[in-house]
Residue frames as a rotation matrix with the C-alpha (Angstrom) as fourth column:
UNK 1
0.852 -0.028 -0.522 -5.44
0.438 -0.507 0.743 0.06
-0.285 -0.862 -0.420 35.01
UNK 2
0.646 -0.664 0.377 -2.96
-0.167 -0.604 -0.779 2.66
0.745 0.440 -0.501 34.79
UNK 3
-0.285 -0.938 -0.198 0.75
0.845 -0.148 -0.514 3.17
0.453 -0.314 0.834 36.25
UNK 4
0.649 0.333 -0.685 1.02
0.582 -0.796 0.165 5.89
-0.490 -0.505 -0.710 38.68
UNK 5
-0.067 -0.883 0.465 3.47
0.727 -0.363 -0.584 8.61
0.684 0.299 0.666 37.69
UNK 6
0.528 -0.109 -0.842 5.17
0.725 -0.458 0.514 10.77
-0.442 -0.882 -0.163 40.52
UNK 7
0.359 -0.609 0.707 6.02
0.365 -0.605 -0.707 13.90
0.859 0.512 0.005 38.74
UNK 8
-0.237 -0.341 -0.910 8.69
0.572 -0.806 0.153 16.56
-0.785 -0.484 0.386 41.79
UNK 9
0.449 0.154 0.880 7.80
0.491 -0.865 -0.100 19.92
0.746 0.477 -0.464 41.15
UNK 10
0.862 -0.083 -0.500 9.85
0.344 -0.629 0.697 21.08
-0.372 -0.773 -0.514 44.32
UNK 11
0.026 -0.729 -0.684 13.36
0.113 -0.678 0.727 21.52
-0.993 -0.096 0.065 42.71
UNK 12
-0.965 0.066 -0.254 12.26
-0.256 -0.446 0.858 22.08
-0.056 0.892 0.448 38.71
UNK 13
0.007 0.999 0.049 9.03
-0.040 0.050 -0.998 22.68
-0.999 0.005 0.040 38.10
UNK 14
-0.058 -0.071 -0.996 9.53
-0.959 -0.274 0.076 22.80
-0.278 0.959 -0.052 34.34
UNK 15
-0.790 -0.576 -0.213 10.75
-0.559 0.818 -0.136 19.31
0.252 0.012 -0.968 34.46
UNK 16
-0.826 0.464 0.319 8.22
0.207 0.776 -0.596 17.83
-0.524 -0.426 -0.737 36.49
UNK 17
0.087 0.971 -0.225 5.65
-0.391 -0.174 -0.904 19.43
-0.916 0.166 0.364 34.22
UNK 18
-0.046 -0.230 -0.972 7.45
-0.933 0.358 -0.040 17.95
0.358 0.905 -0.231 31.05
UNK 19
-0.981 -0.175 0.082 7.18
-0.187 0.970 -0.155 14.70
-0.053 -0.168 -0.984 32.81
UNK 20
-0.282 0.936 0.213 3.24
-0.039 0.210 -0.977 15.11
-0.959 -0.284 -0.022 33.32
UNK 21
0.224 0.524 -0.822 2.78
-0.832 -0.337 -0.441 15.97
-0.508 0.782 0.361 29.56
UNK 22
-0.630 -0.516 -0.581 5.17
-0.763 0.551 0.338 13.21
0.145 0.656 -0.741 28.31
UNK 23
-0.697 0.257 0.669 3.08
-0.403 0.632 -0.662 10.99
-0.593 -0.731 -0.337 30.27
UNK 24
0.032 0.968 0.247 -0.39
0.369 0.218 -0.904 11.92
-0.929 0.120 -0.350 28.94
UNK 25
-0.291 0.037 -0.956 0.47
-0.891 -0.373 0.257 12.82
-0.348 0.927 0.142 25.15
UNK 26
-0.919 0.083 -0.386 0.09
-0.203 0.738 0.643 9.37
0.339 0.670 -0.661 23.81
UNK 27
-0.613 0.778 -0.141 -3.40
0.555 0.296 -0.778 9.29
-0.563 -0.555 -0.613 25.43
UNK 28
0.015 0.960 -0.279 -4.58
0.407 -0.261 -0.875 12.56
-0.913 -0.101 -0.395 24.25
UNK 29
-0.439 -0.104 -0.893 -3.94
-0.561 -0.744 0.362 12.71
-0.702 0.660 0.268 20.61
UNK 30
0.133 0.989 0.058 -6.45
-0.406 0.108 -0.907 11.95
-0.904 0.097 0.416 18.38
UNK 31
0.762 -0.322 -0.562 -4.71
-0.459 0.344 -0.819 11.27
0.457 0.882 0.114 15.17
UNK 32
-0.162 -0.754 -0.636 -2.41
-0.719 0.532 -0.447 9.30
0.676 0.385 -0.629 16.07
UNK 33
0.265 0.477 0.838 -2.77
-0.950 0.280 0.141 5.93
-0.167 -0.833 0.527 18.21
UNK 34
-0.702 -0.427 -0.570 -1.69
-0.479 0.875 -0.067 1.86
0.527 0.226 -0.819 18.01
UNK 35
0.668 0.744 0.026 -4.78
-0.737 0.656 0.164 -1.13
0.105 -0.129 0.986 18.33
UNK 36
-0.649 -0.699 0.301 -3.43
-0.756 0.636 -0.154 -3.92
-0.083 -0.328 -0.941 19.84
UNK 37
0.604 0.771 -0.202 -4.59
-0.796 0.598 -0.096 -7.09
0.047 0.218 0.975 19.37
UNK 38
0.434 -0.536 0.724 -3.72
-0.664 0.354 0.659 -10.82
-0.609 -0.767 -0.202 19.82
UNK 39
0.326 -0.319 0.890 -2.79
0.730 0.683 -0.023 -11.51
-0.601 0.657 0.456 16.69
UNK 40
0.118 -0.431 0.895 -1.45
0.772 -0.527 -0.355 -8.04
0.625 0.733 0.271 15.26
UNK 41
0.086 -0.100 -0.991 -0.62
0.455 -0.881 0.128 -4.57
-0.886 -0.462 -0.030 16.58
UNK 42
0.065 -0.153 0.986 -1.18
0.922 -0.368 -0.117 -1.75
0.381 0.917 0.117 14.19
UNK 43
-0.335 -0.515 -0.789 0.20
0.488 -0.811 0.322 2.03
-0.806 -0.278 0.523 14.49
UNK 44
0.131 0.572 0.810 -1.77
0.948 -0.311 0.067 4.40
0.290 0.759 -0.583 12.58
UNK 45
-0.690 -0.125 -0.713 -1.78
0.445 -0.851 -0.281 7.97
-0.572 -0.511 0.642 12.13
UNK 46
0.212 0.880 0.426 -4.27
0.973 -0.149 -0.176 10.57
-0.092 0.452 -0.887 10.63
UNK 47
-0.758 -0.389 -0.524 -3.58
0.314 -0.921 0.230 14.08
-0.572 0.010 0.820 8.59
UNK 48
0.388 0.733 0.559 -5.04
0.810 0.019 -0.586 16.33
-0.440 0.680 -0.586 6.74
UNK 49
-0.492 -0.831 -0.259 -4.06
0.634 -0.546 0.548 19.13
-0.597 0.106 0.796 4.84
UNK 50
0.848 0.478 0.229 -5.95
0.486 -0.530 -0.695 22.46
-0.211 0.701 -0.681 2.46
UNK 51
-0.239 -0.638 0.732 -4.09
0.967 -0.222 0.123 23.75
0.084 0.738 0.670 -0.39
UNK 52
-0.767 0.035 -0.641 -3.53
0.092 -0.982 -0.164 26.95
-0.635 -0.185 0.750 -1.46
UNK 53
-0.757 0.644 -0.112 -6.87
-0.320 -0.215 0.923 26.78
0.570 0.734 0.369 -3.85
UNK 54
-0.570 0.401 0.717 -8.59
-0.819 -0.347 -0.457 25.67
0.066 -0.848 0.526 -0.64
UNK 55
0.288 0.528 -0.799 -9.27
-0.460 0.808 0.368 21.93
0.840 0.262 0.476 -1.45
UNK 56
-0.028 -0.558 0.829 -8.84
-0.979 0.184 0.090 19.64
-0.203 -0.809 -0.551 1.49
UNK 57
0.201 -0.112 -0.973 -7.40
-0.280 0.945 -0.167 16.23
0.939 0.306 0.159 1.67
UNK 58
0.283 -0.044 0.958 -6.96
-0.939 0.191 0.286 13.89
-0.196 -0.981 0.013 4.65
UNK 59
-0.160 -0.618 -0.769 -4.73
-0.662 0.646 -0.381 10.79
0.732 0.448 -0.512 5.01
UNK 60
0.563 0.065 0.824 -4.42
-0.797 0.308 0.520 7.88
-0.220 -0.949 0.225 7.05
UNK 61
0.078 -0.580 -0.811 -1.76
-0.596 0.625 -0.504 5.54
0.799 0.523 -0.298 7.23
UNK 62
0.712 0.682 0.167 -1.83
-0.701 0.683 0.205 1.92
0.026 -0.263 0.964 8.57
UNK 63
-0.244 -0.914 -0.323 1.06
-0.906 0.334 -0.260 -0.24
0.346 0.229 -0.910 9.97
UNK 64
0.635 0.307 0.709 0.02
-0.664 0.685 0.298 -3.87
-0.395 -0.660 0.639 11.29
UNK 65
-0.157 -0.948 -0.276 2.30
-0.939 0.230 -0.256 -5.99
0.307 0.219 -0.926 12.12
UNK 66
0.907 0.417 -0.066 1.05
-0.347 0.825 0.445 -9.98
0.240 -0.381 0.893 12.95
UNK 67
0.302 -0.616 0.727 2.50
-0.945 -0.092 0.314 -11.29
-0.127 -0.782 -0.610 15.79
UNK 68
0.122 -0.588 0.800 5.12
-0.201 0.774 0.600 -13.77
-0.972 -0.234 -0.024 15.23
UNK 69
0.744 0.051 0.667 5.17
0.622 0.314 -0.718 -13.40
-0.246 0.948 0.202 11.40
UNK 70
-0.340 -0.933 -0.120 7.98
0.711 -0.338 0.617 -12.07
-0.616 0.124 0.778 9.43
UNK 71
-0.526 0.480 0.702 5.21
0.707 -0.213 0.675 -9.41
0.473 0.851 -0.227 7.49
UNK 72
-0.443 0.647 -0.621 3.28
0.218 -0.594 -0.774 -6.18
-0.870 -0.478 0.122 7.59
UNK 73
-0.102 0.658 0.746 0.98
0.973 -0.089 0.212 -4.81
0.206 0.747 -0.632 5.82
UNK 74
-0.856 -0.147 -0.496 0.64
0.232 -0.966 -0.113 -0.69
-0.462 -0.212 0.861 4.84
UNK 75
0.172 0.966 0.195 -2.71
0.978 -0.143 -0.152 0.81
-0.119 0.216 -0.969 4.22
UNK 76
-0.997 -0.077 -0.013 -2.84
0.071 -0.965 0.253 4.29
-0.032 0.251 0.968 2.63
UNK 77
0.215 0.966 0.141 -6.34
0.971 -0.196 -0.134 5.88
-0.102 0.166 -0.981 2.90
UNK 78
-0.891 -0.284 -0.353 -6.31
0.280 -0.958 0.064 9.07
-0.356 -0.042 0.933 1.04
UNK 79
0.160 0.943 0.293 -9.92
0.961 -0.081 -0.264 10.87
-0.225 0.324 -0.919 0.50
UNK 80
-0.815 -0.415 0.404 -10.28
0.571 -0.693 0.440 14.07
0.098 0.589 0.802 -1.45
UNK 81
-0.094 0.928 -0.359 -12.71
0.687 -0.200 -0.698 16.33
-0.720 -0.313 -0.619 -0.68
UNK 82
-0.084 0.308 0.948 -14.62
0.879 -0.426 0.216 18.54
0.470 0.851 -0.235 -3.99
UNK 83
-0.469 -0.237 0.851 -14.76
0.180 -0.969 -0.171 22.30
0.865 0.073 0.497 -4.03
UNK 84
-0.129 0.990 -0.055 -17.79
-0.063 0.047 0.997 21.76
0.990 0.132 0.056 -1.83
UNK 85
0.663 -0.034 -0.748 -16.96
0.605 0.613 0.508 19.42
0.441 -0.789 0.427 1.08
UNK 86
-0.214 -0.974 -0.070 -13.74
0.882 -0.162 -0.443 21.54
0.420 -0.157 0.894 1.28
UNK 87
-0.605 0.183 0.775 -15.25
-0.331 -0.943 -0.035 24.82
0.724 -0.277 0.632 1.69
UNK 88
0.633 0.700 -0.330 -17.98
0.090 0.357 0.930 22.76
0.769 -0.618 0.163 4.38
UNK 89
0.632 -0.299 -0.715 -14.54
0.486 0.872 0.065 21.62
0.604 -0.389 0.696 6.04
UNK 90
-0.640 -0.582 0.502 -12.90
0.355 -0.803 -0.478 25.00
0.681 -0.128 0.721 6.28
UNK 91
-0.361 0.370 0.856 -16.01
-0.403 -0.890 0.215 26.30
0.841 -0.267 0.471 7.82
UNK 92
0.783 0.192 -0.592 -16.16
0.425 0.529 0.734 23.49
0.455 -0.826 0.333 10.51
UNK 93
-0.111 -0.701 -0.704 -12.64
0.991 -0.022 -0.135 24.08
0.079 -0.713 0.697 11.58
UNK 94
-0.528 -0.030 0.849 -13.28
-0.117 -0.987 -0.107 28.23
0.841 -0.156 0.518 11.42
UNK 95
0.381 0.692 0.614 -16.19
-0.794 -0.094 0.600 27.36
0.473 -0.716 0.513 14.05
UNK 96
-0.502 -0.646 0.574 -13.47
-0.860 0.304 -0.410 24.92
0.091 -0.700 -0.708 15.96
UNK 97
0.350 0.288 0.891 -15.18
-0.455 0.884 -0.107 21.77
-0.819 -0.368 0.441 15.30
UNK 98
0.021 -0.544 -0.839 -12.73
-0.923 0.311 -0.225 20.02
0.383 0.779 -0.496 13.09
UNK 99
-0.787 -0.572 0.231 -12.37
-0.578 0.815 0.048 17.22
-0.215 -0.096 -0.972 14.99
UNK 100
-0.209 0.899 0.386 -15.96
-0.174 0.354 -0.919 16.78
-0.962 -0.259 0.082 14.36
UNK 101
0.501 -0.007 -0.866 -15.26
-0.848 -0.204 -0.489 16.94
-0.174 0.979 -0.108 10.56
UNK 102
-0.646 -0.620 -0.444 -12.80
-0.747 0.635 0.199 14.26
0.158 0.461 -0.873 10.68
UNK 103
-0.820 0.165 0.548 -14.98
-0.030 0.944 -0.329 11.78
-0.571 -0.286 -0.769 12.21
UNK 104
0.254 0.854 0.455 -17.72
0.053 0.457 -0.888 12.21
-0.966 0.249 0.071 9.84
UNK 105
0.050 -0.375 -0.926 -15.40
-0.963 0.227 -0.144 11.69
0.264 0.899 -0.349 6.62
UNK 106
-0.900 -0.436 0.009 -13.69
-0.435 0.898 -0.064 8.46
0.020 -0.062 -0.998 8.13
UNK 107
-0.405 0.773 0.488 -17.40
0.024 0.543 -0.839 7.33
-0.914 -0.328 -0.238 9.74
UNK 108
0.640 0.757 -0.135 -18.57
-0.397 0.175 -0.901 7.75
-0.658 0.630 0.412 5.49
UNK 109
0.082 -0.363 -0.928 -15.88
-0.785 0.550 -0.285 5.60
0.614 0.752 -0.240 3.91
UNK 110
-0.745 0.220 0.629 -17.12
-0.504 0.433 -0.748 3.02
-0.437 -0.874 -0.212 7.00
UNK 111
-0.136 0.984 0.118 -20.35
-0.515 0.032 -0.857 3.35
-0.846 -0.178 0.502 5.37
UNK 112
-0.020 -0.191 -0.981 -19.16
-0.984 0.177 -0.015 2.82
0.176 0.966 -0.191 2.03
UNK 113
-0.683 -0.715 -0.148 -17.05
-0.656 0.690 -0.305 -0.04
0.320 -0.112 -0.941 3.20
UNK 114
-0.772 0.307 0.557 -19.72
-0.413 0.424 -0.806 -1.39
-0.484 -0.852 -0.200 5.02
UNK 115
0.330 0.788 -0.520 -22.33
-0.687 -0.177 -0.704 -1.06
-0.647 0.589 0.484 2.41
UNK 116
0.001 -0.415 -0.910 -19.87
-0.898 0.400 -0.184 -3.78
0.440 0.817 -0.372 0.60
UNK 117
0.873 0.317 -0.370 -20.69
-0.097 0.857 0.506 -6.32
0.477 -0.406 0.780 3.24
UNK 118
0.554 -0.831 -0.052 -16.87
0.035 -0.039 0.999 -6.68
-0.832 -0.555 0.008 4.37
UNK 119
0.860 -0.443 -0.253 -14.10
-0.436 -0.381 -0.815 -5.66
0.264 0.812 -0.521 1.96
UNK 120
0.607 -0.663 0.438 -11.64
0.074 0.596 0.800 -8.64
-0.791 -0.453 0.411 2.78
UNK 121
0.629 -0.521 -0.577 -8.45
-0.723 -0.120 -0.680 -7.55
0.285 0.845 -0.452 0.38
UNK 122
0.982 -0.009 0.186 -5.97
-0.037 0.969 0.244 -10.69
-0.183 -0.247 0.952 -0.22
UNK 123
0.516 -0.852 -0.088 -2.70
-0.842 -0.524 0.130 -9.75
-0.157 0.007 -0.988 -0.31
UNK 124
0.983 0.107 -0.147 -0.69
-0.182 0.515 -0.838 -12.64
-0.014 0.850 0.526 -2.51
UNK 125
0.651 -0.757 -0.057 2.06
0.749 0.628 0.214 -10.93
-0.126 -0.182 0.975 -2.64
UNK 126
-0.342 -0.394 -0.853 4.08
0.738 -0.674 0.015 -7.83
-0.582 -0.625 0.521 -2.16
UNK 127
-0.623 0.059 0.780 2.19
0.752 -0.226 0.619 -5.72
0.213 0.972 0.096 -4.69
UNK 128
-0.741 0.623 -0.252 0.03
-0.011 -0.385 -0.923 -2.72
-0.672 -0.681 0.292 -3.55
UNK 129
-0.662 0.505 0.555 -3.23
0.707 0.172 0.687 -3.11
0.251 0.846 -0.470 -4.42
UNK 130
-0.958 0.153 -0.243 -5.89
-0.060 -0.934 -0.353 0.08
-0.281 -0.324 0.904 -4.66
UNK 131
-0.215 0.822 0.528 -9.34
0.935 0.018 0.354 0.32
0.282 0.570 -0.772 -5.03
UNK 132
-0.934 -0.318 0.163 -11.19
0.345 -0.921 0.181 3.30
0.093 0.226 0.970 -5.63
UNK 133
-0.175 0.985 -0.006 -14.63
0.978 0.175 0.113 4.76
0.113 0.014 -0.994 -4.10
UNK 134
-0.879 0.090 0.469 -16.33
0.008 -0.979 0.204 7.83
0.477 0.183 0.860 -4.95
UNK 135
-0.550 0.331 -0.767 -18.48
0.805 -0.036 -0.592 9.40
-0.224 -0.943 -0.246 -1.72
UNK 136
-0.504 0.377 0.777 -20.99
-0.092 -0.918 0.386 12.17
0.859 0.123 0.498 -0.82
UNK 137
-0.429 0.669 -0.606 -23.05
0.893 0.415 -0.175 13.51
0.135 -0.616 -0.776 1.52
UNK 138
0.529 0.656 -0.539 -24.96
0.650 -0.721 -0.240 16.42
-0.546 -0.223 -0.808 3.11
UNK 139
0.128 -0.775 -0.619 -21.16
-0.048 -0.628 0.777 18.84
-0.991 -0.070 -0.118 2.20
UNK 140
0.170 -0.400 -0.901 -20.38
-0.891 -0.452 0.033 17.46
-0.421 0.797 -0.434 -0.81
UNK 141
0.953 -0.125 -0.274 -18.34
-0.012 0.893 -0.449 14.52
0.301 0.431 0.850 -2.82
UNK 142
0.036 -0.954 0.297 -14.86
-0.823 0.141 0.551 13.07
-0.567 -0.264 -0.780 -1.99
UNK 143
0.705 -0.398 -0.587 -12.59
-0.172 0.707 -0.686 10.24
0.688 0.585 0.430 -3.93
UNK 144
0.664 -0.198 0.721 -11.47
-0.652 0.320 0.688 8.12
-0.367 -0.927 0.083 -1.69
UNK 145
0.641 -0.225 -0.734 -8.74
-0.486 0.622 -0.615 5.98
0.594 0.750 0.289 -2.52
UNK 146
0.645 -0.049 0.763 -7.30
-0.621 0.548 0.560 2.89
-0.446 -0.835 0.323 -0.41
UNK 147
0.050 -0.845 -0.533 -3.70
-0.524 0.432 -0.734 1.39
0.850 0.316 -0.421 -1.26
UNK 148
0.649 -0.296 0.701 -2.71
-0.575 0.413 0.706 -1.95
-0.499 -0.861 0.097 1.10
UNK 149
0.437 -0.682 -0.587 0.44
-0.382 0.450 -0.807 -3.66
0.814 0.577 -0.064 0.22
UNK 150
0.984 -0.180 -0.014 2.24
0.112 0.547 0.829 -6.46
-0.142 -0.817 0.558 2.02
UNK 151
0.449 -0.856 0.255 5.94
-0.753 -0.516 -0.408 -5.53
0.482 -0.009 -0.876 3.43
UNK 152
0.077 -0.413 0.908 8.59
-0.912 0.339 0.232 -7.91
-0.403 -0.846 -0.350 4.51
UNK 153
-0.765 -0.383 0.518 9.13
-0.354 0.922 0.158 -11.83
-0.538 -0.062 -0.841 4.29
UNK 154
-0.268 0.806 -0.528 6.87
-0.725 0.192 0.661 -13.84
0.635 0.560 0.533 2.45
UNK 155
-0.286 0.250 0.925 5.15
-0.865 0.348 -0.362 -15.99
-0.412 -0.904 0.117 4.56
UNK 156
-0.990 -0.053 -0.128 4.21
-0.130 0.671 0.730 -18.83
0.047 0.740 -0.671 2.13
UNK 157
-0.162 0.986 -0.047 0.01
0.985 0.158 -0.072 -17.75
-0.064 -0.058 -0.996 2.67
UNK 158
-0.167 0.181 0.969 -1.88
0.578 -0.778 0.245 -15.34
0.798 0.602 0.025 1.54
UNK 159
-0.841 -0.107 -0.531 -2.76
0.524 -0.406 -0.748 -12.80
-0.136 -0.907 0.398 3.97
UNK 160
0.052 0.782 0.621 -6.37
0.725 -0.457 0.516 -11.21
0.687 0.423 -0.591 4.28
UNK 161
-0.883 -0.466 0.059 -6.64
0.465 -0.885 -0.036 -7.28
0.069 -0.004 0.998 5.08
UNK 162
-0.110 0.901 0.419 -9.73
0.951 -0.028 0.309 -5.81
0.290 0.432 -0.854 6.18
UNK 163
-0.841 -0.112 0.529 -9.20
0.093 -0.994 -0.063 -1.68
0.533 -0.004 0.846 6.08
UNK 164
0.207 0.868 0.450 -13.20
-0.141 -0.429 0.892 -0.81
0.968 -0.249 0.034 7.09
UNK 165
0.338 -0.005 -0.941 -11.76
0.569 0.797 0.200 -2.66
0.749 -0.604 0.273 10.55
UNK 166
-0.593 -0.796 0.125 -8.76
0.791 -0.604 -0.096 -0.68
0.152 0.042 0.987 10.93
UNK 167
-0.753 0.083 0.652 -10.83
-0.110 -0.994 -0.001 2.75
0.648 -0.073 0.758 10.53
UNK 168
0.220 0.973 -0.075 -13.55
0.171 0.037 0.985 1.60
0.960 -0.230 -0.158 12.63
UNK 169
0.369 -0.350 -0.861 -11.08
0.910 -0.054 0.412 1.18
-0.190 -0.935 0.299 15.75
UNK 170
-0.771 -0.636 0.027 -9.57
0.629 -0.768 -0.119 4.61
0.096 -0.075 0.993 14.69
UNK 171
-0.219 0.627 0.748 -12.84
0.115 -0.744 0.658 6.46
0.969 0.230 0.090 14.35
UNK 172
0.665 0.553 -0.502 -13.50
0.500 0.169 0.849 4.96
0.555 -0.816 -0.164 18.20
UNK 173
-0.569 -0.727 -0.385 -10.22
0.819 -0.546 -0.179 6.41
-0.080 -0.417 0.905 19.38
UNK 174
-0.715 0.224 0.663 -11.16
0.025 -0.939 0.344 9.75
0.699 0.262 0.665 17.92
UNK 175
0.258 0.903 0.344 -14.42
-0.138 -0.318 0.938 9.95
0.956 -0.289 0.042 19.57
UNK 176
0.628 -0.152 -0.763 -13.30
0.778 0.128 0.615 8.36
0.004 -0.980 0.199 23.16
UNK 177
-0.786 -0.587 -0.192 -9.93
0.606 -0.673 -0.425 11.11
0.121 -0.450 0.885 22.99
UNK 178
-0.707 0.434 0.558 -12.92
-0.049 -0.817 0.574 13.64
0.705 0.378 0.599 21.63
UNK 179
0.533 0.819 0.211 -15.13
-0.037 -0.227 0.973 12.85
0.845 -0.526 -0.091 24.56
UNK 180
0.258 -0.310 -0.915 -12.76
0.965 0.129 0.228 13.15
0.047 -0.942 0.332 27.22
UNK 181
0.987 0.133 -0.093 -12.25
0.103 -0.954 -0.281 17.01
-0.126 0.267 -0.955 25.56
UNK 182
0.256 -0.921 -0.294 -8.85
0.037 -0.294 0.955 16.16
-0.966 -0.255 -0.041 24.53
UNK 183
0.931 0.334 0.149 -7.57
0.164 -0.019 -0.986 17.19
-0.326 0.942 -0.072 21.30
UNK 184
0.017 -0.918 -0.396 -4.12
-0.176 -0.392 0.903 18.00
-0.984 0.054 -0.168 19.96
UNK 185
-0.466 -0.261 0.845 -2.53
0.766 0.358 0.533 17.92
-0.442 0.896 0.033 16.07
């Protein structure tokens, strides 16, 4: 259940409409969002970017923090999209359906991920490790590549890391902001 929020619009209406937006921004942006859980909380955001030769790339970065430990853990997901996918991706967002583009990159390095049974990365010690997976579909090919490194204290135990997890609860964000028709970024 939400809080109410009483916004006055009788003596500033500006105000009270910056109070309504401040409210409902962290609701209705897709790329960016924090999974809570009872044993971690993780803050995550999602970019993308096309060069000036018209390749696109798209990031995601991964903070989880486990509750009551002195440790996090950072997750870099960067995927590259080929001449192909890129020119697919431009012409989604020309026809305004980017947000549909993002969720079917993230929802095919899922598949990947998935297609590995569970990618459980052990994290030792404060080193970043990367693996590397090379994608396609209907658009094209992408190179996906997936840095996770533990930050902070050592805890005196390893720590297991399962990314596919992570993007699965972001892809649901996306789609729940994307079916309420809210979009921003």
């Amino acid at each position: 259940m939400r809080e109410k929020l009483y916004a006055d619009f009788r003596e500033d209406f500006d105000g009270g409409l910056k109070a309504v937006l401040e409210s409902v921004a962290g609701i209705s942006n897709a790329h960016t969002g924090r999974v809570d859980d009872p044993q971690y909380h993780s803050d995550w955001a999602f970019t993308w970017t096309v060069d000036t030769e018209d390749r696109a790339a798209f990031f995601i970065v991964v903070v989880e923090q486990a509750q009551g430990q002195p440790y996090a853990v950072l997750a870099n997901v960067t995927i590259i999209a080929d001449e192909a996918s890129s020119l697919d991706y431009i012409e989604k967002v020309d026809k305004r359906r980017r947000d549909e583009a993002h969720g079917r990159i993230i929802q095919l390095v899922v598949d990947e991920l998935n297609a590995m049974e569970t990618l459980a990365i052990r994290l030792e010690d404060q080193f970043k490790q990367m693996f590397e997976y090379h994608l396609s579909d209907e658009a094209g090919e992408y190179l996906a590549v997936i840095s996770v490194q533990r930050l902070g204290m050592d805890a005196g135990h390893d720590v297991i890391y399962r990314v596919e997890d992570h993007l699965r609860q972001i892809l649901e964000h996306m789609n729940d902001v994307a079916a309420e028709g809210k979009t921003s970024g």
